[in-house]
C-alpha positions as CSV (number, residue, x, y, z in Angstrom):
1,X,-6.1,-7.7,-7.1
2,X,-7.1,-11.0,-4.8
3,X,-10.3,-12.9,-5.5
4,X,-11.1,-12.8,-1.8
5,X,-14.2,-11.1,-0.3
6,X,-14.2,-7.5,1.4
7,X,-16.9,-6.3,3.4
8,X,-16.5,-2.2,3.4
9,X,-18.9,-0.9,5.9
10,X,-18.7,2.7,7.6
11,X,-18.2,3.3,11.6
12,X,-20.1,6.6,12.9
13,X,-18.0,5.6,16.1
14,X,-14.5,5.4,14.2
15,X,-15.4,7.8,11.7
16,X,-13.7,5.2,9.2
17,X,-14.2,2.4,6.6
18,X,-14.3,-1.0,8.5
19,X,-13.1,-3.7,6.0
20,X,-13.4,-7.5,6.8
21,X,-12.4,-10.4,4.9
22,X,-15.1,-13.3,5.2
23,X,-12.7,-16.0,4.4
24,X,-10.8,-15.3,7.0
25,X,-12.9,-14.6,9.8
26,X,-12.4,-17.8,11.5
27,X,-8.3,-17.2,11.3
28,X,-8.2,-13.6,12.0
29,X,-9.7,-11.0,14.2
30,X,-12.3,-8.5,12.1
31,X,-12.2,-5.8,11.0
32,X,-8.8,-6.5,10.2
33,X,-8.2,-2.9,8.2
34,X,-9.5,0.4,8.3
35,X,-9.5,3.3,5.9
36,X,-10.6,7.0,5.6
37,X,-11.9,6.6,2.2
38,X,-13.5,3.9,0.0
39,X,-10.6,3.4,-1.9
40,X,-8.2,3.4,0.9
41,X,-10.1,1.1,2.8
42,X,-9.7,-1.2,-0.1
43,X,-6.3,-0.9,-0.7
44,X,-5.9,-1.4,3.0
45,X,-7.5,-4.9,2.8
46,X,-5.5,-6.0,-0.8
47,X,-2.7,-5.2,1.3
48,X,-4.2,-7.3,4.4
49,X,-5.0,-10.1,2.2
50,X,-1.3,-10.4,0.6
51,X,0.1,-10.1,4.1
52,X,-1.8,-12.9,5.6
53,X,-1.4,-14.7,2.1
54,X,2.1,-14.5,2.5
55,X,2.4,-15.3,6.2
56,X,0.1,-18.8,6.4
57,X,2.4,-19.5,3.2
58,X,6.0,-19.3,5.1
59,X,4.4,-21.2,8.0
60,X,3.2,-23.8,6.0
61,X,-1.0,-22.9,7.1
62,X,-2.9,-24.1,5.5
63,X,-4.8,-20.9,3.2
64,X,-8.4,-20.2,3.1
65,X,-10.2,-20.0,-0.3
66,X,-11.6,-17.5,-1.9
67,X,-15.8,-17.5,-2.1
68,X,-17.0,-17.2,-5.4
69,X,-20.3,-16.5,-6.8
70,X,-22.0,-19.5,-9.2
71,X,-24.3,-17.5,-11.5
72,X,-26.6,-19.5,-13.5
């Protein structure tokens, strides 16, 4: 499992999970995955995130970081 960010939110219109990837948002269009469920939604965008990953890597991009959270 990455460390990058997913944002899961549901579309009446679709009738699907939406999942976006904040650190990539300036790189790629969003959402950039769907699923019909929670968890394949989420295994959609692991999958994304290693395809991208993998891509910017064989080009030579360079790749985002992932956000973290500083707790206190």
């Amino acid at each position: 499992m990455s460390r990058y960010s997913m944002v899961l939110q549901w579309s009446d219109e679709d009738e699907l999970f939406l999942v976006t990837i904040p650190e990539f948002s300036d790189r790629v269009v969003m959402p950039c995955t769907h699923g019909k469920t929670r968890e394949e939604a989420i295994n959609n965008g692991e999958e994304v995130i290693e395809m991208y990953l993998e891509a910017w890597e064989t080009e030579g991009e360079p790749i985002p970081e992932p956000s973290t959270l500083l707790v206190a």
